[in-house]
PDB file of the backbone (N, CA, C, O) and the ligand in Angstrom, with CONECT records:
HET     ZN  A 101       1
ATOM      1  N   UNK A   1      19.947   9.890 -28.308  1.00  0.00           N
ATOM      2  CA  UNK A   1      19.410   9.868 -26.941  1.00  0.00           C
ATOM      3  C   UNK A   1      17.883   9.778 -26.994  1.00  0.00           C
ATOM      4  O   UNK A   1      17.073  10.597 -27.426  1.00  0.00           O
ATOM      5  N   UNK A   2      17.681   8.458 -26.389  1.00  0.00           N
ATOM      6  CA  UNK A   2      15.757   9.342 -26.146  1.00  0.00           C
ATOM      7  C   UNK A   2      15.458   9.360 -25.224  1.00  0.00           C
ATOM      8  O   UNK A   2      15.898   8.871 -24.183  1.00  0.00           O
ATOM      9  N   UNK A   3      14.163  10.280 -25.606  1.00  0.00           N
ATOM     10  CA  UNK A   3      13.004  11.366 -24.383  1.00  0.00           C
ATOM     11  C   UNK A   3      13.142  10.294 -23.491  1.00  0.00           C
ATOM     12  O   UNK A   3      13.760  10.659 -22.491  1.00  0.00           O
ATOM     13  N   UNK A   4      12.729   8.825 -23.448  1.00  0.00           N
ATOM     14  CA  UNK A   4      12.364   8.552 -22.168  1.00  0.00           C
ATOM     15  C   UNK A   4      13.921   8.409 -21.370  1.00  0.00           C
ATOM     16  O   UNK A   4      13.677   8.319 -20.167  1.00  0.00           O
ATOM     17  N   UNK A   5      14.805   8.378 -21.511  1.00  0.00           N
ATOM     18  CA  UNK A   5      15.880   9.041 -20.599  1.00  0.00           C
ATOM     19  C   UNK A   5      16.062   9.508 -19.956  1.00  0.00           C
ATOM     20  O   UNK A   5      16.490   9.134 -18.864  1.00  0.00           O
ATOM     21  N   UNK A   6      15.789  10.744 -20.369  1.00  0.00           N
ATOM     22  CA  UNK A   6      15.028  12.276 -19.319  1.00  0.00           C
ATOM     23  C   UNK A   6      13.938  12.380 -18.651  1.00  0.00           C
ATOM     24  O   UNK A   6      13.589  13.167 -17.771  1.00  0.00           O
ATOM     25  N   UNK A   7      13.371  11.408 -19.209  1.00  0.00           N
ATOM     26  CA  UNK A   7      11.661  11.439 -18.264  1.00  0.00           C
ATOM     27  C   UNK A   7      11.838  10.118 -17.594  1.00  0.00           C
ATOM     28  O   UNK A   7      11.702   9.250 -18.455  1.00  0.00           O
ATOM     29  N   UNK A   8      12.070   9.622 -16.482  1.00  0.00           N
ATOM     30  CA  UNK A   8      12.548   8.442 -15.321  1.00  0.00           C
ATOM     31  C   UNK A   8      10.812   7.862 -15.233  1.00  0.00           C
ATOM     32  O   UNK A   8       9.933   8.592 -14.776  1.00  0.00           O
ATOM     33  N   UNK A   9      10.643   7.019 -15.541  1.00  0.00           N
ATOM     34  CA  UNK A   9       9.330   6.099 -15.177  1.00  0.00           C
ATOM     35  C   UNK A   9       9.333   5.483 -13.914  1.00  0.00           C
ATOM     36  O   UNK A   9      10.169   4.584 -13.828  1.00  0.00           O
ATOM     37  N   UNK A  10       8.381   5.769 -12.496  1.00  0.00           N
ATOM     38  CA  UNK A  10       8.381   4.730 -11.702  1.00  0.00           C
ATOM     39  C   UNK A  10       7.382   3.850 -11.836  1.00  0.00           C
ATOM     40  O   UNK A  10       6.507   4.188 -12.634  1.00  0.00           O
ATOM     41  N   UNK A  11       7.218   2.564 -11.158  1.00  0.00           N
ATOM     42  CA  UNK A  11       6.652   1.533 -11.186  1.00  0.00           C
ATOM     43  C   UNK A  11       5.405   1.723 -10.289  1.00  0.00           C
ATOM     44  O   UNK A  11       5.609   1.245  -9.173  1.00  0.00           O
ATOM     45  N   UNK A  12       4.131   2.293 -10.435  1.00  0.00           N
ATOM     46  CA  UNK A  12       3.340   1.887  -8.979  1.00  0.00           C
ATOM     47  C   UNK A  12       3.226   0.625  -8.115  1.00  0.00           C
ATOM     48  O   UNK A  12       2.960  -0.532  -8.443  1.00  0.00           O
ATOM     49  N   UNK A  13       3.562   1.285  -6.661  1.00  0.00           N
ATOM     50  CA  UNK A  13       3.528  -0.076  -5.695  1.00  0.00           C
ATOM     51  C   UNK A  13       2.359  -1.123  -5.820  1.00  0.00           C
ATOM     52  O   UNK A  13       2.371  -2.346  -5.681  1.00  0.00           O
ATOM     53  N   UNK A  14       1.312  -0.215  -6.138  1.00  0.00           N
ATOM     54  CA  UNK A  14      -0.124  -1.177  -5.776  1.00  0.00           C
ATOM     55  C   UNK A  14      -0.673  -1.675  -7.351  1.00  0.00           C
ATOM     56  O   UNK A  14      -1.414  -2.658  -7.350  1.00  0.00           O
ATOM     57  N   UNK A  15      -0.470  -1.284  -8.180  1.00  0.00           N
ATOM     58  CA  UNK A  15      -0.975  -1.699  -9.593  1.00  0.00           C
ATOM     59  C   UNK A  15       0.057  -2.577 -10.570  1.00  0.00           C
ATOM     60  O   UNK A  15      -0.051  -3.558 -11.305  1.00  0.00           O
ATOM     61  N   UNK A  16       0.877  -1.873 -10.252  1.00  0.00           N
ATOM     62  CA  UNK A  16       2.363  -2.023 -11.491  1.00  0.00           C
ATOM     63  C   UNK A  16       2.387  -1.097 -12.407  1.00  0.00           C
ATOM     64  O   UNK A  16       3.391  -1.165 -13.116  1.00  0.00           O
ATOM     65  N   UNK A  17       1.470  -0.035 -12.730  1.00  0.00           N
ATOM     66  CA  UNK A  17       1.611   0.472 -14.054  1.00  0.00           C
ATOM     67  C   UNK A  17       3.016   1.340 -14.109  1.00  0.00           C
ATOM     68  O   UNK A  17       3.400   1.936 -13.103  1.00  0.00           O
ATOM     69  N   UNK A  18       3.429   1.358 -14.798  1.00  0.00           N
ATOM     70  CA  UNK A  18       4.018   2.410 -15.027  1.00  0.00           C
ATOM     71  C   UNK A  18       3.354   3.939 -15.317  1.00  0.00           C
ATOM     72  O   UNK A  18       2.337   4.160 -15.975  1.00  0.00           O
ATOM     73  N   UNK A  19       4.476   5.231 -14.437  1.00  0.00           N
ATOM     74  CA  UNK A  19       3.714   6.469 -14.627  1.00  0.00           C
ATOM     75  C   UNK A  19       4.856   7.473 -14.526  1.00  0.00           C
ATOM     76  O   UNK A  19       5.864   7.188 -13.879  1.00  0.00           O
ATOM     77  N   UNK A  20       4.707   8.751 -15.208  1.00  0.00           N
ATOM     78  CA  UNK A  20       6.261   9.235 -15.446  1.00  0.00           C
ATOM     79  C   UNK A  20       6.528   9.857 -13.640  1.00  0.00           C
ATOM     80  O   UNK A  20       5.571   9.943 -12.871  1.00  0.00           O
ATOM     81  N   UNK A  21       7.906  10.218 -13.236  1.00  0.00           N
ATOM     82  CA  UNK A  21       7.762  10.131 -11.972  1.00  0.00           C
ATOM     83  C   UNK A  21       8.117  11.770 -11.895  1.00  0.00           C
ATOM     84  O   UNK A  21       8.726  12.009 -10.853  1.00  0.00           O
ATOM     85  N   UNK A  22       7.939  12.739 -12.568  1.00  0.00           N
ATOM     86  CA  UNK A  22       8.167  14.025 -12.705  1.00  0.00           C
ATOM     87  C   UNK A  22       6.729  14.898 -12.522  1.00  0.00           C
ATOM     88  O   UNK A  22       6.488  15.796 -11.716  1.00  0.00           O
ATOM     89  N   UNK A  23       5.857  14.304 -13.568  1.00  0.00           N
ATOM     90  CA  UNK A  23       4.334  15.166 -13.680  1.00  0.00           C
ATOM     91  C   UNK A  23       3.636  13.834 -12.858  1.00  0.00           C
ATOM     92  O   UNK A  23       3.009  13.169 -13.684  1.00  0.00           O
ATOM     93  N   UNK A  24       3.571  13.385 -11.821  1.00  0.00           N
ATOM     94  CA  UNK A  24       2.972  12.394 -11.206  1.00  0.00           C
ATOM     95  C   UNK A  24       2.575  13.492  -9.929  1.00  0.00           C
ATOM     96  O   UNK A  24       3.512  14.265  -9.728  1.00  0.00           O
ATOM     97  N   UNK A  25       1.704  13.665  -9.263  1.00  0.00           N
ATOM     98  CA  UNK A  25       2.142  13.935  -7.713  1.00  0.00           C
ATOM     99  C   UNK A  25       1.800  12.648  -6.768  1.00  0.00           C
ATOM    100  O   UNK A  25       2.181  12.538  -5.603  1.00  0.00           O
ATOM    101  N   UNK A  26       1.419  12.189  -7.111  1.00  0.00           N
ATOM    102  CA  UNK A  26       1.066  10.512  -6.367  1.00  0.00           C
ATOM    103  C   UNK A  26       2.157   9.978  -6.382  1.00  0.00           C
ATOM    104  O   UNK A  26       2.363   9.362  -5.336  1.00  0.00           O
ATOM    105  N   UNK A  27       3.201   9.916  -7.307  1.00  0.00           N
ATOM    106  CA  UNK A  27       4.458   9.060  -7.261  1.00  0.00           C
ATOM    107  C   UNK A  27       4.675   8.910  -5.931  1.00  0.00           C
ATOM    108  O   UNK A  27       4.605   9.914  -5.221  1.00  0.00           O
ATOM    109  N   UNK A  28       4.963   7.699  -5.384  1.00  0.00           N
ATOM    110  CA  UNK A  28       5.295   6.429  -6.431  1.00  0.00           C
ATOM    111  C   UNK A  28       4.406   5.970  -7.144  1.00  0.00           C
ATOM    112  O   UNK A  28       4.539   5.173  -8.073  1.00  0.00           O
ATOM    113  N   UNK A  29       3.316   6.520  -6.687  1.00  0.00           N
ATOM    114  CA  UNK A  29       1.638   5.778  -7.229  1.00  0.00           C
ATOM    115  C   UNK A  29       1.052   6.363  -8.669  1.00  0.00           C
ATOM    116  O   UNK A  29       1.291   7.543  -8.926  1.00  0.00           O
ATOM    117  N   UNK A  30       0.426   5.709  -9.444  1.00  0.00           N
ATOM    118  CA  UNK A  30       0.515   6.209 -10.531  1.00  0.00           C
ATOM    119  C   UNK A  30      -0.540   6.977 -10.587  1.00  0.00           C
ATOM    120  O   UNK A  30      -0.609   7.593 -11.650  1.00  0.00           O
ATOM    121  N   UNK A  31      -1.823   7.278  -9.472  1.00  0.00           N
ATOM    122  CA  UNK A  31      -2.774   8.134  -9.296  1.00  0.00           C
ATOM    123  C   UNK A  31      -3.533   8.000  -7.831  1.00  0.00           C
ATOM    124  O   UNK A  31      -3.409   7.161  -6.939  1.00  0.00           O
ATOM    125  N   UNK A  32      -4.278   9.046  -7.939  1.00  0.00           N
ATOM    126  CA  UNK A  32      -4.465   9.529  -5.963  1.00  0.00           C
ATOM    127  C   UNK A  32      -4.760   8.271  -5.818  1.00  0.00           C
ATOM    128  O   UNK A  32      -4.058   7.663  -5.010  1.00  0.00           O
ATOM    129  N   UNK A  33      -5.857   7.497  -6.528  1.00  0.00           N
ATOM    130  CA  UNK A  33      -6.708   6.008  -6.397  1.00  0.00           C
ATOM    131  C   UNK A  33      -6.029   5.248  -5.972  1.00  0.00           C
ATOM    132  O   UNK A  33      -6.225   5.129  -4.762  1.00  0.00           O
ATOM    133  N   UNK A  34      -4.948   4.345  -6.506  1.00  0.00           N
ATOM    134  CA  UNK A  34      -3.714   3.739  -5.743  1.00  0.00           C
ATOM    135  C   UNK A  34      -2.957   4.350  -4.658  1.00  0.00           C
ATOM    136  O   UNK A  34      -2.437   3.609  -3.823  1.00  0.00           O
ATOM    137  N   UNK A  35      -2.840   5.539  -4.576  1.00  0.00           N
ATOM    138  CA  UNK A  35      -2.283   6.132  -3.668  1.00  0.00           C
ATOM    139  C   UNK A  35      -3.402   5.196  -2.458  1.00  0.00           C
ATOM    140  O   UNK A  35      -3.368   4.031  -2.062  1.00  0.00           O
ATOM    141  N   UNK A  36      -4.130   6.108  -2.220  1.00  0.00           N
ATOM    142  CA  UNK A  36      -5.364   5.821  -1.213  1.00  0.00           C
ATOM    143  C   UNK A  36      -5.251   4.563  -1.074  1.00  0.00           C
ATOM    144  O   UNK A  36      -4.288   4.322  -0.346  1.00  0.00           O
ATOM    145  N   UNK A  37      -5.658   3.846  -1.345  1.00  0.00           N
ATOM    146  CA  UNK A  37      -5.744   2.582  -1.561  1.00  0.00           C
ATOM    147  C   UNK A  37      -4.711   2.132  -0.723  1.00  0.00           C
ATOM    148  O   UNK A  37      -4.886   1.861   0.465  1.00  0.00           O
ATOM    149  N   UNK A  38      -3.394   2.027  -1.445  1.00  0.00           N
ATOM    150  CA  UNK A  38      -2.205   1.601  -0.555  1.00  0.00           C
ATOM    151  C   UNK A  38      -2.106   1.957   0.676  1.00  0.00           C
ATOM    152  O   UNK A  38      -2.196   1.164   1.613  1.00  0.00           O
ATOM    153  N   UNK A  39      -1.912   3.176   0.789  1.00  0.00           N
ATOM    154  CA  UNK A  39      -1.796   3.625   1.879  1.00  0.00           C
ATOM    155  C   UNK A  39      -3.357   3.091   3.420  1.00  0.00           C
ATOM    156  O   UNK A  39      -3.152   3.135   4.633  1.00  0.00           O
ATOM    157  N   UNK A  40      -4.182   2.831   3.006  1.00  0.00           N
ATOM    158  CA  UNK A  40      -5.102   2.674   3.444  1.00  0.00           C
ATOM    159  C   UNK A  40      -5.067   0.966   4.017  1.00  0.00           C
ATOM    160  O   UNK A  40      -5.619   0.570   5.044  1.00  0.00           O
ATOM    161  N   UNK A  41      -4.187   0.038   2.955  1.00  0.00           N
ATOM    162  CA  UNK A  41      -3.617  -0.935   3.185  1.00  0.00           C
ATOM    163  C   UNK A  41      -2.533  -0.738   4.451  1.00  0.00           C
ATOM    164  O   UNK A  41      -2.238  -1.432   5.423  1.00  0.00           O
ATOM    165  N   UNK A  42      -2.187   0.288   4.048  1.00  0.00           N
ATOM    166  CA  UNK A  42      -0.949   0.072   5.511  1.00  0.00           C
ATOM    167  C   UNK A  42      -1.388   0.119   6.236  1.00  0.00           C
ATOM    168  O   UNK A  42      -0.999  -0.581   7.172  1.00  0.00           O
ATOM    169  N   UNK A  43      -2.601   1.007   6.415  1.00  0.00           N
ATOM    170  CA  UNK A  43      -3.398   1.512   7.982  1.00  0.00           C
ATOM    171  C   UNK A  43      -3.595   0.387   8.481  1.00  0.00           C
ATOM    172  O   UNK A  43      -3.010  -0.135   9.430  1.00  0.00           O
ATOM    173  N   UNK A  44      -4.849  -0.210   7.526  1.00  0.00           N
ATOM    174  CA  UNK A  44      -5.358  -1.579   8.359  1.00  0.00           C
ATOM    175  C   UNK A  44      -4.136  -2.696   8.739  1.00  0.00           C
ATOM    176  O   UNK A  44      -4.509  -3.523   9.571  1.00  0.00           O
ATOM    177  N   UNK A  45      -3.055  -2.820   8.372  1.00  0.00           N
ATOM    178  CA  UNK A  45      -1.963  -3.418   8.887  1.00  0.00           C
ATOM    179  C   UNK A  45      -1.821  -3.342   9.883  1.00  0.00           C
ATOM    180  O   UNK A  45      -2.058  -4.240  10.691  1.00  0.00           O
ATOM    181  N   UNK A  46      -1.327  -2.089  10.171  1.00  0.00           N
ATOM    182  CA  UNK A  46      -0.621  -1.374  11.414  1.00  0.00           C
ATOM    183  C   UNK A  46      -2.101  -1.606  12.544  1.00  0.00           C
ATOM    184  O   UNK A  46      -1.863  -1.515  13.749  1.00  0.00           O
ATOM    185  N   UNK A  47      -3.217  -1.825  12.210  1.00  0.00           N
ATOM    186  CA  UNK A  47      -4.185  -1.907  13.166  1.00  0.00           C
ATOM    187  C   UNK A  47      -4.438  -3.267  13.904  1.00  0.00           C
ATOM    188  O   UNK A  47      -4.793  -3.472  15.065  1.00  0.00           O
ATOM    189  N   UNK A  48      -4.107  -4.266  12.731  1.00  0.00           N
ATOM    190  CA  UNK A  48      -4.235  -5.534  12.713  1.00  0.00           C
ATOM    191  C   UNK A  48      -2.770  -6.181  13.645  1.00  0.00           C
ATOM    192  O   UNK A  48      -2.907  -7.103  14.450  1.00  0.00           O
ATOM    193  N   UNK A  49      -1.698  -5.662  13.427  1.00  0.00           N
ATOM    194  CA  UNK A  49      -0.926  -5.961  14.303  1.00  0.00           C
ATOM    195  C   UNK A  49      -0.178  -5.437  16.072  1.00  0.00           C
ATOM    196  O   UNK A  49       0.863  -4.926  16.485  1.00  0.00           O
ATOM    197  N   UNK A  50      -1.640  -6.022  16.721  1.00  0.00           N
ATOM    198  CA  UNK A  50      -1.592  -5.140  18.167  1.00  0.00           C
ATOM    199  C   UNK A  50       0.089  -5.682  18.742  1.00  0.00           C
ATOM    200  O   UNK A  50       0.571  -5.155  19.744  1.00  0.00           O
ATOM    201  N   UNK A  51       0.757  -6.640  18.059  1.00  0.00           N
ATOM    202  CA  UNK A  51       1.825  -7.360  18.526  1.00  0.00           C
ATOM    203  C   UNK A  51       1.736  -8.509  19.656  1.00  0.00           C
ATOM    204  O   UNK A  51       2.725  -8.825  20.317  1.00  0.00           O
ATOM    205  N   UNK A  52       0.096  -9.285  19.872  1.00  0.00           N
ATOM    206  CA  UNK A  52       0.365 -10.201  19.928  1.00  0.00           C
ATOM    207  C   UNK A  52      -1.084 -10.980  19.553  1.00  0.00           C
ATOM    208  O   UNK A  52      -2.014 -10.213  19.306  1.00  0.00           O
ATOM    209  N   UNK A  53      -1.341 -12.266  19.493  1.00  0.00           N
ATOM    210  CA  UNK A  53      -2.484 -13.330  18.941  1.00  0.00           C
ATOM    211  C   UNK A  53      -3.533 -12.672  19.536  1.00  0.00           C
ATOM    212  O   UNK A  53      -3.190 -12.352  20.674  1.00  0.00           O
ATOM    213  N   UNK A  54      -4.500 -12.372  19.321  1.00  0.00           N
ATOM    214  CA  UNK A  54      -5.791 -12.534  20.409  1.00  0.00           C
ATOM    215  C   UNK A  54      -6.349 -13.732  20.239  1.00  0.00           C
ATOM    216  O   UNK A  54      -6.597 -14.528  19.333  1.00  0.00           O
ATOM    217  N   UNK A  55      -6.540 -13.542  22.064  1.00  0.00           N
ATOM    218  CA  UNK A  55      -7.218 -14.967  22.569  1.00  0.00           C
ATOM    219  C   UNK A  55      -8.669 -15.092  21.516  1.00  0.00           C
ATOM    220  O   UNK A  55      -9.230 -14.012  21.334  1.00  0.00           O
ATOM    221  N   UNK A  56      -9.304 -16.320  20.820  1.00  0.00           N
ATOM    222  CA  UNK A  56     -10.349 -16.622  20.708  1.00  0.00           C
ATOM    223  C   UNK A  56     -11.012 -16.844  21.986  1.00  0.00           C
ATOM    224  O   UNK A  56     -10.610 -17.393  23.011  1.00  0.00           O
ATOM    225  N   UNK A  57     -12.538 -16.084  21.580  1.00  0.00           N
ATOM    226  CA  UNK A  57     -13.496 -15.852  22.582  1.00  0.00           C
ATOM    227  C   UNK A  57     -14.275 -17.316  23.128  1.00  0.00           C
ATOM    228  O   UNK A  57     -14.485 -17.766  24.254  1.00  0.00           O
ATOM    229  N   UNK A  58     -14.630 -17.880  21.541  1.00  0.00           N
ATOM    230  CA  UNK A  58     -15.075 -18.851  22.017  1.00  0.00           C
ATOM    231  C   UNK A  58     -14.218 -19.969  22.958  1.00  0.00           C
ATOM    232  O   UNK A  58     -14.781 -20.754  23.720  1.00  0.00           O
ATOM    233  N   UNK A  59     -12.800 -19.900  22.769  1.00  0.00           N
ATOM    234  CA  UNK A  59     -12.239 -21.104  23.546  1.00  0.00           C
ATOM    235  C   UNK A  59     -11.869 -20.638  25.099  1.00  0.00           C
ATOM    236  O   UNK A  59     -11.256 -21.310  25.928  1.00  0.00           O
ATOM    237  N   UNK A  60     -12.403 -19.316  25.260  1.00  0.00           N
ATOM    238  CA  UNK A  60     -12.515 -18.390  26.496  1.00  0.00           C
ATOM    239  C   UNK A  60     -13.277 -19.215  27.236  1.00  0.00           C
ATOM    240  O   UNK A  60     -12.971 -19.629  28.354  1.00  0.00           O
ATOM    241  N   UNK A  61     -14.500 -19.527  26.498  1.00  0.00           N
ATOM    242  CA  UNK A  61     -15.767 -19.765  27.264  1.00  0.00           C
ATOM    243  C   UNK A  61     -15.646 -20.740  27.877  1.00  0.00           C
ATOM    244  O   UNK A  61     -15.933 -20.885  29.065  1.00  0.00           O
ATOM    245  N   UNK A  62     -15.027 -21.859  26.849  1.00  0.00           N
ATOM    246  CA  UNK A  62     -14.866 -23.176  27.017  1.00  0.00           C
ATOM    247  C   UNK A  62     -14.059 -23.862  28.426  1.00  0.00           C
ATOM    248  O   UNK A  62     -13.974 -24.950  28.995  1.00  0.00           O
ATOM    249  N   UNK A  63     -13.709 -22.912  28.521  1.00  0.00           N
ATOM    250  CA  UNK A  63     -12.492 -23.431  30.114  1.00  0.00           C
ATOM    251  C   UNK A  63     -12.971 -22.876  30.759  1.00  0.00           C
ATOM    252  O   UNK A  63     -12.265 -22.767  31.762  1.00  0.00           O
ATOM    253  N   UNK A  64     -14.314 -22.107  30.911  1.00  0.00           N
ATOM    254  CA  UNK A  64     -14.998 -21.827  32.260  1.00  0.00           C
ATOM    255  C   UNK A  64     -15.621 -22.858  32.635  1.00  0.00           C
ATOM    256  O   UNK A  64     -16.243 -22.851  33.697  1.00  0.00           O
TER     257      UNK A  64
HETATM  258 ZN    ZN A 101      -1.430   2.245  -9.725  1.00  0.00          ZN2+
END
């Protein structure tokens, strides 16, 4: 049998590294840095999608 058996490796979302998923506390992330990071990615997502296009300003102008 081997150790890595018992010790389950996850994959970090934002890097790829591998990091053991037991002594991690970031898991899934393989450290706070990716953590942050990712997560910080979602934010600006979720900000970026008001759920619909915004009008361009300049073609605002243009049809006045
Ligand atoms: Zn990472």
């Amino acid at each position: 049998m081997s150790p890595e058996e018992k010790l389950p490796k996850v994959r970090c979302p934002h890097c790829g590294k591998q990091s053991d998923w037991y002594d991690n506390p970031f898991r899934p992330f393989c450290s706070e840095r990716c953590k942050l990071i990712d997560l910080g990615a979602w934010a600006d997502d979720r900000y970026r999608i008001p759920g619909e296009p915004v009008p361009d300003p300049d073609e605002d102008e243009a049809s006045e």
